[in-house]
Structures are given as structure tokens and as C-alpha cells.
C-alpha positions as CSV (number, residue, x, y, z in Angstrom):
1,X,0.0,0.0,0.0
2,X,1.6,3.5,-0.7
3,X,2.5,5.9,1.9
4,X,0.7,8.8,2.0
5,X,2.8,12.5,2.9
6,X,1.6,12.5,6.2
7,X,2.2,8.6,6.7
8,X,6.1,9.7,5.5
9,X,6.1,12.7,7.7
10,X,5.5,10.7,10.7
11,X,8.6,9.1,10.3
12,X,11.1,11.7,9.2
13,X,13.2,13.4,11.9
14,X,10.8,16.6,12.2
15,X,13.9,18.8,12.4
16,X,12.9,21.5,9.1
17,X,16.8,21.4,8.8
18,X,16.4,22.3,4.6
19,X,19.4,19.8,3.9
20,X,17.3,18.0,1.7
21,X,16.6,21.0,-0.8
22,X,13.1,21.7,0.7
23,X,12.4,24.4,3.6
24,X,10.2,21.8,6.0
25,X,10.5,18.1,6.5
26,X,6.6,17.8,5.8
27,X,7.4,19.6,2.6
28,X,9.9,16.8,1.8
29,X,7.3,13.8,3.0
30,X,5.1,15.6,0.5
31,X,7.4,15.3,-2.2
32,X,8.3,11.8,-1.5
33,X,4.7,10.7,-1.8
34,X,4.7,12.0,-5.0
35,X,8.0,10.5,-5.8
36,X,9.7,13.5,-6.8
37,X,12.4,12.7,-4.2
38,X,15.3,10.2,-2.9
39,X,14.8,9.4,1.0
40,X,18.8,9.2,1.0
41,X,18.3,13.4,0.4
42,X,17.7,13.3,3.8
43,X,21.2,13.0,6.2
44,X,18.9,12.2,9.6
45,X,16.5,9.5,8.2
46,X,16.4,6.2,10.4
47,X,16.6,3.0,9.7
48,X,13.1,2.8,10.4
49,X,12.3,5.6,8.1
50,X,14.6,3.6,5.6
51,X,13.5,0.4,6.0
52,X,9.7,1.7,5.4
53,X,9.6,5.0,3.1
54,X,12.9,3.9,1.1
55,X,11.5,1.6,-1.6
56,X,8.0,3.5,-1.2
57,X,9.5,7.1,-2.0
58,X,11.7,5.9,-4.6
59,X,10.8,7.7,-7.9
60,X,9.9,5.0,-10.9
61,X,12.5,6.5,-13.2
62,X,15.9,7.5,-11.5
63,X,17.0,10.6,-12.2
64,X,20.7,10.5,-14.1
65,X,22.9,13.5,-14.0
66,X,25.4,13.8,-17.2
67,X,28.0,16.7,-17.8
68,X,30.1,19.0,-15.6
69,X,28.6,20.9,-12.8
70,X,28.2,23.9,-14.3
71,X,26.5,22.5,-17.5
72,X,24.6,19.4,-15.8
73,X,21.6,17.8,-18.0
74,X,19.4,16.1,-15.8
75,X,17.2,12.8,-17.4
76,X,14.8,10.7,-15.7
77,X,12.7,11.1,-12.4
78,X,9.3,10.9,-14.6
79,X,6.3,9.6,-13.2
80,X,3.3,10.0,-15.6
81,X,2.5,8.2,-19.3
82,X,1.1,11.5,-20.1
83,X,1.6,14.7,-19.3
84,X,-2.0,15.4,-18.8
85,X,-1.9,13.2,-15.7
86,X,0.2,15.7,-13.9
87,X,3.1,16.7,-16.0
88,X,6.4,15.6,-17.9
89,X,9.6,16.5,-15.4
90,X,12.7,16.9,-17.5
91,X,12.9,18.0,-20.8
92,X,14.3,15.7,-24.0
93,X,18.3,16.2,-23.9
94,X,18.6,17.1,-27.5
95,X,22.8,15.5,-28.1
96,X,24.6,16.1,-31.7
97,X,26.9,13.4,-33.0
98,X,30.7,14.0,-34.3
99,X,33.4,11.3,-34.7
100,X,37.1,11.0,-34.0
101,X,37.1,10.7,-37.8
102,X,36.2,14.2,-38.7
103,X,39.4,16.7,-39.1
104,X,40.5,19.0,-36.2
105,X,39.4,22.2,-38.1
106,X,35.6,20.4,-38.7
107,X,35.3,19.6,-34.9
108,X,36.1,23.4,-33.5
109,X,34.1,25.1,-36.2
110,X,30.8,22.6,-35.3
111,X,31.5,22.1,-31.6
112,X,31.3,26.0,-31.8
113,X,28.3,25.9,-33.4
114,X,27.2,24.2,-30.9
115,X,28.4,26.4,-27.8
116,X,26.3,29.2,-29.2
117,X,23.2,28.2,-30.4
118,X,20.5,29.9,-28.5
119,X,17.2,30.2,-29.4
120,X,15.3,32.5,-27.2
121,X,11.5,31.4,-27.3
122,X,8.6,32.9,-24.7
123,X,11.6,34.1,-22.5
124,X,12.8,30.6,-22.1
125,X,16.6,29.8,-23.8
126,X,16.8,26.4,-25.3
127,X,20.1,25.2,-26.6
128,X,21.9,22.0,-27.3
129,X,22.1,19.5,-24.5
130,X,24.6,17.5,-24.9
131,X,27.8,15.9,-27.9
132,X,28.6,12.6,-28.5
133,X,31.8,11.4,-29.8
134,X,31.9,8.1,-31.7
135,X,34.9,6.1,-32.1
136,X,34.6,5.3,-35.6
137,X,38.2,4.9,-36.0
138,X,38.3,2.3,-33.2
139,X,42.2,3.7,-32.4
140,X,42.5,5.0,-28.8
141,X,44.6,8.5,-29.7
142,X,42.0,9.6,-32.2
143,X,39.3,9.4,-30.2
144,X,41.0,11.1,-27.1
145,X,41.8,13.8,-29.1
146,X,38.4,14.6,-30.6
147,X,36.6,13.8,-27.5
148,X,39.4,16.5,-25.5
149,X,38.7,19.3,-29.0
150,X,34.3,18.5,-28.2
151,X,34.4,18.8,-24.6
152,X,36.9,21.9,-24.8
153,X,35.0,23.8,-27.3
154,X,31.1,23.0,-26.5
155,X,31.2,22.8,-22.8
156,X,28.7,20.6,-22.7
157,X,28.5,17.2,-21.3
158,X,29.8,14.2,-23.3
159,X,28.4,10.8,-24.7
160,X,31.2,8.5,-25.1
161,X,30.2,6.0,-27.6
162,X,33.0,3.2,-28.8
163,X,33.1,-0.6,-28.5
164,X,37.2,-0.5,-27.4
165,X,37.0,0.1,-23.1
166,X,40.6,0.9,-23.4
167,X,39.8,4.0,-25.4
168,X,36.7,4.9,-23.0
169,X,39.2,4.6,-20.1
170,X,41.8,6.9,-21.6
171,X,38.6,9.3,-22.7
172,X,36.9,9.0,-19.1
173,X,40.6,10.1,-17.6
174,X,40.6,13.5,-19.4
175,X,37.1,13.8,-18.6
176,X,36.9,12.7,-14.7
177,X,34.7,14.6,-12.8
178,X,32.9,15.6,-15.4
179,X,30.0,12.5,-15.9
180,X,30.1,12.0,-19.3
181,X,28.1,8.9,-20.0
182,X,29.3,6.0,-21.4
183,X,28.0,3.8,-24.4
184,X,27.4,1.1,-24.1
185,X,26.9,-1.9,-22.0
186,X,25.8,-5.1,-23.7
187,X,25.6,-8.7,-22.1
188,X,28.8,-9.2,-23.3
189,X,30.8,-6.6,-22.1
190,X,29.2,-5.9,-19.1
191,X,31.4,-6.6,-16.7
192,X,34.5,-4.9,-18.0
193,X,32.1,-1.5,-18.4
194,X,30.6,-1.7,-15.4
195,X,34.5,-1.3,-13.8
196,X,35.0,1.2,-15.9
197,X,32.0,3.3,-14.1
198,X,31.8,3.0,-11.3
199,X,35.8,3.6,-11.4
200,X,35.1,7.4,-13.1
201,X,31.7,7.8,-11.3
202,X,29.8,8.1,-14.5
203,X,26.5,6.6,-15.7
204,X,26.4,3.9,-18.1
205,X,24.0,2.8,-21.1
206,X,22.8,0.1,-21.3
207,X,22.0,-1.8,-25.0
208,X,20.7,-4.7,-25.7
209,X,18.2,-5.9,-28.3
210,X,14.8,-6.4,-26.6
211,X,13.4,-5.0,-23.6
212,X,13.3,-8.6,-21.8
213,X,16.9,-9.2,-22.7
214,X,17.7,-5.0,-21.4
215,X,16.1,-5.9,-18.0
216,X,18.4,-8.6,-17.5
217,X,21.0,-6.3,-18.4
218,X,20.2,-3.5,-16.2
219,X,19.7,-6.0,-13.2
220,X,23.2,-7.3,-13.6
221,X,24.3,-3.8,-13.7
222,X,22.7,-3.3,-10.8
223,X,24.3,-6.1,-8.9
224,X,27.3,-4.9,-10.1
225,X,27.1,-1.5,-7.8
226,X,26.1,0.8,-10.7
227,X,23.4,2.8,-9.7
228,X,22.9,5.6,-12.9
229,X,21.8,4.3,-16.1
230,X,20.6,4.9,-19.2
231,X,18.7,2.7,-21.7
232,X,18.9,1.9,-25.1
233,X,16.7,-0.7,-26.9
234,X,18.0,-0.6,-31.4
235,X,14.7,-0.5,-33.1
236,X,14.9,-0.8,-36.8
237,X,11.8,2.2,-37.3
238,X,10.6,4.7,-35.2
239,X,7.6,2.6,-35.1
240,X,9.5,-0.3,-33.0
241,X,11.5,2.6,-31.1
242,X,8.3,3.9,-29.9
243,X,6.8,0.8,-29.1
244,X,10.0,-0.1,-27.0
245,X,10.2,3.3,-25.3
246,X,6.4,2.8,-24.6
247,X,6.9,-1.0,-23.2
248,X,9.9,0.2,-20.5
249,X,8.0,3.3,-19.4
250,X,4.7,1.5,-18.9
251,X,6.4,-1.2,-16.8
252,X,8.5,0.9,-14.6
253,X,4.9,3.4,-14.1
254,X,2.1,0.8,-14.2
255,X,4.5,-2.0,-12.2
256,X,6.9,-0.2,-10.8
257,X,9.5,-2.6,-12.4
258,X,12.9,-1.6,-11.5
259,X,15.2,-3.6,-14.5
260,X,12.9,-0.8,-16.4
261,X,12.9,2.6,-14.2
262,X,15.7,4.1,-16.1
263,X,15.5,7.3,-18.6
264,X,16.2,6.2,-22.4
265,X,18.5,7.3,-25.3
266,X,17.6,7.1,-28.5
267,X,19.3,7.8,-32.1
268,X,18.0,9.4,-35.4
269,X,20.8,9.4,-37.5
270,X,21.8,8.8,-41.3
271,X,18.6,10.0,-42.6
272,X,17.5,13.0,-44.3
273,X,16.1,15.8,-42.9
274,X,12.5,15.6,-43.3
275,X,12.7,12.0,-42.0
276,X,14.9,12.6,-39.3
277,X,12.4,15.4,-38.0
278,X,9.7,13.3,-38.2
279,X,10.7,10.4,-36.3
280,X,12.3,12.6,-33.6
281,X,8.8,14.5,-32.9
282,X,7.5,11.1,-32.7
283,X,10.4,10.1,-30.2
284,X,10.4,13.3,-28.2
285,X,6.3,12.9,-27.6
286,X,7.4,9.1,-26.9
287,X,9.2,8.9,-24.1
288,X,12.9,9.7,-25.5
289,X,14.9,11.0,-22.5
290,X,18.0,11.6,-25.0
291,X,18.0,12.1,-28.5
292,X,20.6,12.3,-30.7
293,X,21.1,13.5,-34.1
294,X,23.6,14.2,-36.6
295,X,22.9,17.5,-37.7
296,X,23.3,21.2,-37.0
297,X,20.8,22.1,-39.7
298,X,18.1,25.1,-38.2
299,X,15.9,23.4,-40.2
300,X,16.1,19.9,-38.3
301,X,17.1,21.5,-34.8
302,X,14.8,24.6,-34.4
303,X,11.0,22.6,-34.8
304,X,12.6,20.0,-32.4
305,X,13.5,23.0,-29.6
306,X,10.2,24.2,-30.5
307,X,8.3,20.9,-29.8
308,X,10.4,19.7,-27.1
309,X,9.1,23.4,-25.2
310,X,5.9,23.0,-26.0
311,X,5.6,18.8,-24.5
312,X,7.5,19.8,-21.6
313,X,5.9,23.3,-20.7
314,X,4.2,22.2,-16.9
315,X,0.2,22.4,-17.7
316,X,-0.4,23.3,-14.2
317,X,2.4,26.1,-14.4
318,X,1.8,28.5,-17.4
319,X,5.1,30.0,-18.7
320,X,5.0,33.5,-17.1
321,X,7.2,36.9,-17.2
322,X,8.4,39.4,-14.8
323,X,5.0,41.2,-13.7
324,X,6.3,45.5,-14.1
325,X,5.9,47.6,-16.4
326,X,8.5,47.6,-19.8
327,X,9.0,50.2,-21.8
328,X,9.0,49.3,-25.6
329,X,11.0,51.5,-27.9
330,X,11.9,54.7,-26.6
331,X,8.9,55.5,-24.3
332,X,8.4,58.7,-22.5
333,X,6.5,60.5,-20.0
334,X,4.1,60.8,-22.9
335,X,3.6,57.6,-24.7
336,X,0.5,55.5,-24.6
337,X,0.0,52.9,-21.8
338,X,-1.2,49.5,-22.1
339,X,-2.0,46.5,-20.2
340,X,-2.4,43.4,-20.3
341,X,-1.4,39.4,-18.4
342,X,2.0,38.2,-17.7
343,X,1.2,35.1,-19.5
344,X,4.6,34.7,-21.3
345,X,3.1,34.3,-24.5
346,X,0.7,37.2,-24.3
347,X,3.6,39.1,-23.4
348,X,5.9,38.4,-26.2
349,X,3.3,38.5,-28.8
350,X,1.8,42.3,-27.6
351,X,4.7,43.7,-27.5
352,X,6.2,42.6,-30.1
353,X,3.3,43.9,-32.1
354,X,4.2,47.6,-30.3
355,X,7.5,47.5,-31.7
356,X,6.5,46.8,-34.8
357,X,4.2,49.4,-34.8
358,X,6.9,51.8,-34.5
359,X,5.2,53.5,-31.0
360,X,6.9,53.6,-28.2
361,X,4.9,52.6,-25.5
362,X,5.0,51.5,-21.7
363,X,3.4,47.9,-21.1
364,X,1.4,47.3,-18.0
365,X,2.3,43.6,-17.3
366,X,0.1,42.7,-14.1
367,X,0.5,39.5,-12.1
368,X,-2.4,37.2,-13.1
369,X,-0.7,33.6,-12.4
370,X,0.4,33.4,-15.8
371,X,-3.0,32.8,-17.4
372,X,-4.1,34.2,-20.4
373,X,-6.5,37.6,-20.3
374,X,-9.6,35.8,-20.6
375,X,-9.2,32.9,-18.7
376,X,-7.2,35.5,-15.6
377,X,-10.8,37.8,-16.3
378,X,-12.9,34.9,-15.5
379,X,-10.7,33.9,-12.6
380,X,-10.9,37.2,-11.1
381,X,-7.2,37.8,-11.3
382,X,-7.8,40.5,-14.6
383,X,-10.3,43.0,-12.8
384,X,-10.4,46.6,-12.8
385,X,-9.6,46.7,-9.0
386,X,-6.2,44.7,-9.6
387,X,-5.2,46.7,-12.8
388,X,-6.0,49.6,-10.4
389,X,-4.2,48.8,-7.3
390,X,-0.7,47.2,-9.9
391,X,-0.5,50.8,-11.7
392,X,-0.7,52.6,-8.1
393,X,1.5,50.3,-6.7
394,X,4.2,50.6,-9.6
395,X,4.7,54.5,-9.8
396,X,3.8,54.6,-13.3
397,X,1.3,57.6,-12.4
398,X,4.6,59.3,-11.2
399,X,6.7,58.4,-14.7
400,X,4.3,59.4,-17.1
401,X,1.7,62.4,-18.1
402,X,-0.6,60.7,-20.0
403,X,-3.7,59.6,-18.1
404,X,-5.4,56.7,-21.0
405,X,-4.7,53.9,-20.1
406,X,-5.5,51.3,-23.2
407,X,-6.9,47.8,-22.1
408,X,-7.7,44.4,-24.1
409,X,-10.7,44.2,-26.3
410,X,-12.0,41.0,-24.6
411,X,-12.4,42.5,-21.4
412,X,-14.4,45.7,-22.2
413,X,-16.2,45.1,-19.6
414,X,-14.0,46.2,-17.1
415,X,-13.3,49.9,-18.5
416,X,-16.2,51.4,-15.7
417,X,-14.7,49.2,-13.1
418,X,-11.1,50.6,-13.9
419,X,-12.2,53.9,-14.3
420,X,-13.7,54.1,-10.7
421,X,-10.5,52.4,-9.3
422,X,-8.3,54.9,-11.1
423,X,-9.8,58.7,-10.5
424,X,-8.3,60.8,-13.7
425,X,-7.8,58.3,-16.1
426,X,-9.4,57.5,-19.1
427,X,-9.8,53.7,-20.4
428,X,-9.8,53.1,-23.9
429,X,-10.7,49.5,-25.2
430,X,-8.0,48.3,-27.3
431,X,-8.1,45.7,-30.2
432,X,-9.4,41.8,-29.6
433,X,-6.8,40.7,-31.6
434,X,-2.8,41.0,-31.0
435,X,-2.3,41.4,-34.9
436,X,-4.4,44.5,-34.6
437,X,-2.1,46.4,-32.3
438,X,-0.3,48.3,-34.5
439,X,-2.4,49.6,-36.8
440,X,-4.6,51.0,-33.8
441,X,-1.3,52.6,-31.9
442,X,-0.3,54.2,-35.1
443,X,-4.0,56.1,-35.4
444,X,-4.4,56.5,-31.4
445,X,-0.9,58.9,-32.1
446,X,-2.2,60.5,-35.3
447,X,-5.0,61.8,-33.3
């Protein structure tokens, strides 16, 4: 029977210490119910408290840790087949592909690449995850030195893929400390790789060719003393990698089946680029905790950043800005006002509409939870007493001499509200429609 928060709390040492990462330990038990916590977080447990919440509180997919600590990419630690259910924890590590076959002046002008693309999207900045080096060449020294070049010149955290373990122990050396994760473990070379991490503290993949046949493989692992690791089923379509990502995540969830609880990497690779975006949308909606590719084309990267965002955006938390209010352009005392939500995507899209329009104008961004102006109006969060009391409480009355203040179309109905909370201005009902902005700016400053 599962321990409920308060069952957990009961046996935790009461003492609110925050060593765990949360404030309160009832905050903690609360978090361990939902198994979105390690009991071993906490330095006071007993071995009561062990021998009862430990296996209870563990989450169903371990979380797995891979790079340097200032550039750590966190997998795992899921606990729902869909992220309607509650919601999807850590995003798809999105990993590009190089080999110690590639020349010196290839791998610093890519690996560069790498380091700085940035797309900045609803105020969120999503970049490449993670590199993997293959040893194509199967020679130690090549690989070393492409694997030193990547690491040096992405700063991200490395994959080290090769089927030599003397070359992954010469690659691990340069890289100890750092948790690059290692590929791969099969039933044949398990053993040998196993050494090899817990030796260099990294986490391991593990490969084999059907989900029965990974379990066993995991479970040895296991035995073995290695605790993070990552799994990898070859599928010959994205069909059969979906059906194989769906088959481990369902029995690690729906069973709790540990051989299973691990995040999974998966490969799109040698295909073109139409392909190769379509079977990595299916793998990203599918349960992919890494996916790699072999490509630094926008075209193939930017709709995967885009998708990836949009799966992994938390439901139940709406993407939200900064509630204050921004100037746009070069706005002065006398430049219209406007407000509206701090739903991040409300915000980007209005004022980016403002600056196109050309006006400078100051944007009245009120705190509404992050929900979107109709649904914050019918929560009561978008009313003409809170638009009221946020301008008051912002000095904007102070910065500016205008006194029209310009609102949304779809809540009209707050304009006599808003003008009883704020004695001297005028409301004006702005456009419905975002696209609309500009055109009504530019003939609100012709009159």
C-alpha cells in the first residue's frame, strides 16, 4: 500500500533542517509521496524511516545526471505516461553526433556551433544538450583527441560511444569529474564497463536488443554497484523505437518494475532531414529521455526546440514573465500605456506587435498567475480593482503624463470598473486581436 505525505512525515526526523533542498520536512514527505524525491536526500532518516519509506518514495524513473557541474543535464525522475496526468519533469536532452574521424578544423568550427546556439523562445533559452563522440576509427589517440577538442570547445556534457574500453578509459581520464556517460553496456561486455563506471563515477548505457533481454542487463548492472543508467533498446523504425520506449516506461509506471525505471536514449541518425524530423517528434512525444542526431541544420534543430518546449511546458504552471511595467521602444513620460497578463506568450506576442508598430509605448504587465487575459478575467485575477491597485502600486502615475490607459478588447467590460478604481484616467478598449495592435497605436498617435 503507498505511503501517504503524512504517513512519510510521521517518520522523518521533524527537524525542518532544509538539507534535503526543501524548507520543512513535511514539505519533503510531501514530495516523496509523490515520488519527486530520494529518501537518501535526507542526512537524519532512520533505519526505520529507511526500511519503510525507502522503496516507497523511490521515484519509478531514476533521475541520471550527465556533464560538468556547471553545464549538468538532468534525465529521468518521470512519473506520468502523459503529461495530462500531472506533467512531464525533465525535458528531452537534445545530443549532436561527431566522430574521431572528422578533421581538427571540422570539430572546432561545429562544436562551436554548438556552444552558441540559442534560441530564445517565450523568454525561455533552449540550446543544445549534450555531444557525442563516436569512435569510428576504433584507435584509442584519435578518439582522445576529438573527444578533448568537443568537450573543450562545447562545454557541454559528453556521450562517449565506442566498443574499445581501453579507449573509453583513456577518454573518461581526461574527462573525470565531469560525468560523461558512457556507451554502451551489452551482455557481453558488461562486466568490463561496469569497472570502468563506477571507477570514473559516470553513468552507463545500457544496449541490448529487446526489452526482456535490457532488464536482465540493467539487473546485472545493478548487482554490479552501478546505480545511474541509461537505456537503449536498437529499433529498426521509429515505429519499433516507440513501441520499445512505450513497453519500458509503462512497466516501470504501471508495475513499478525496477530492471525498467531508467531514462532512455535514442538515435535518429543517417537519414535525411525531413525523415529525421519526423521520427524525432514522434520520439520526443514518446518517451525519449535523450536524443541524438547528426545534424546542425536550423531546419532539423529549431522545430525539435520548439516541440520539445511546448511537450514539456508544466500544464499546471503557465510560462509567465516578470509582472512590471516595460518600456518598448523609446517611451516617454508621454507615450501610450497599455496592459495586459503576464502570461509569457501574451507578453511576447503584444509587445512585439508595439515595436513593430513603431510607438513607443509603456506595457502594464500585471500579475495574473500566468493565465491568459480571458481565462485571468474569468478567474478574477484580470479585474479593474487589480489593474487599479498594480498601476498605483508601480509609480507609473509618477513616470508618465498621459492619463489613458489602453486595455484588451475582450475584457471591455472592465473599463467602468477601472475607471472608478483609477480617479483621472481614461480607459480606452483596445483591439481583440494582438495582430491588430499596430495599426490601432499608429492612429491613437495620429490623433
Amino acid at each position: 500500500m503507498a505511503l501517504t505525505g503524512l504517513d512519510i512525515f510521521k517518520l522523518l526526523p521533524k527537524t525542518n533542517c532544509g538539507e534535503c533542498g526543501v524548507p520543512t520536512c513535511m514539505a519533503f514527505a510531501m514530495k516523496l509521496a509523490a515520488k519527486n524525491a530520494e529518501l537518501a536526500a535526507c542526512p537524519y532518516a532512520s533505519d526505520e524511516a529507511v526500511d519503510k519509506i525507502g522503496a516507497a518514495s523511490k521515484p519509478p524513473i531514476r533521475l541520471v545526471k550527465i556533464g560538468p557541474a556547471d553545464h549538468e543535464t538532468a534525465v529521468g525522475n518521470e512519473t506520468v505516461m502523459f503529461r495530462h496526468e500531472k506533467t512531464f519533469v525533465h525535458p528531452t536532452a537534445i545530443a549532436v553526433a561527431f566522430s574521431d574521424g572528422q578533421s581538427a578544423e571540422e570539430l572546432a568550427h561545429q562544436t562551436a556551433t554548438v556552444r552558441e546556439y540559442c534560441l530564445e523562445r517565450v523568454g525561455e533559452q533552449l540550446m543544445i544538450d549534450l555531444v557525442l563522440v563516436e569512435n569510428t576509427t576504433g584507435a584509442v589517440e584519435p578518439f582522445v583527441a576529438a573527444v578533448k577538442a568537443v568537450a573543450a570547445s562545447s562545454g557541454r556534457g559528453v556521450i562517449l560511444k565506442s566498443d574499445n574500453p581501453a579507449a573509453l578509459e583513456e577518454a573518461l581520464k581526461i574527462l573525470e569529474g565531469q560525468r560523461p556517460l558512457i556507451h554502451a553496456a551489452t551482455p557481453e561486455n558488461a562486466d568490463a564497463l561496469a569497472a570502468l563506471a563506477l571507477k570514473y563515477k559516470a553513468p552507463l548505457t545500457a544496449r541490448a536488443q529487446t526489452p526482456d533481454a535490457l532488464a536482465a542487463l540493467t539487473t546485472k548492472l545493478a548487482g554490479l554497484g552501478v546505480q545511474d543508467i541509461v537505456l537503449e533498446t536498437p529499433a529498426e523504425n521509429p515505429a519499433a523505437a516507440m513501441q520499445y520506449n512505450t513497453i519500458l516506461r509503462k512497466a516501470a509506471l504501471k508495475t513499478n518494475y525496477e530492471p525498467t525505471g531508467y531514462p532512455v536514449i535514442n538515435f535518429v541518425t543517417g537519414q535525411s532531414l525531413p525523415d529525421l524530423v519526423a521520427d524525432a517528434s514522434t520520439l520526443i512525444c514518446k518517451y525519449a529521455s535523450i536524443l541524438v542526431m547528426d545534424t546542425l541544420a536550423c531546419q532539423a534543430i529549431l522545430p525539435m526546440m520548439m516541440l520539445r518546449q511546448n511537450i514539456f511546458t508544466d500544464p499546471q504552471k503557465p510560462i509567465q514573465v516578470e509582472p512590471k511595467v516595460y518600456q518598448i521602444g523609446d517611451a516617454d513620460e508621454n507615450s501610450p500605456v497599455m496592459v495586459t497578463t503576464n502570461f509569457s506568450l501574451t507578453y511576447f506576442i503584444v509587445s512585439g506587435e508595439i515595436e513593430n508598430s513603431g510607438v513607443p509605448a509603456h506595457l502594464v504587465i500585471v500579475e495574473c498567475e500566468g493565465m491568459s487575459v480571458l481565462t485571468a478575467w474569468a478567474a478574477g485575477k484580470f479585474s479593474g480593482d487589480k489593474i487599479a491597485a498594480f498601476i498605483k502600486a508601480s509609480g507609473l502615475e509618477s513616470q508618465v503624463k498621459t492619463r489613458k490607459l489602453i486595455i484588451p478588447g475582450y475584457v471591455a467590460q472592465i473599463s467602468g470598473e477601472l475607471e472608478e478604481s483609477l480617479p483621472g484616467w481614461e480607459i480606452a478598449v483596445g483591439p481583440q486581436e494582438a495582430s491588430d495592435i499596430a495599426s490601432y497605436l499608429k492612429m491613437a498617435v495620429a490623433k
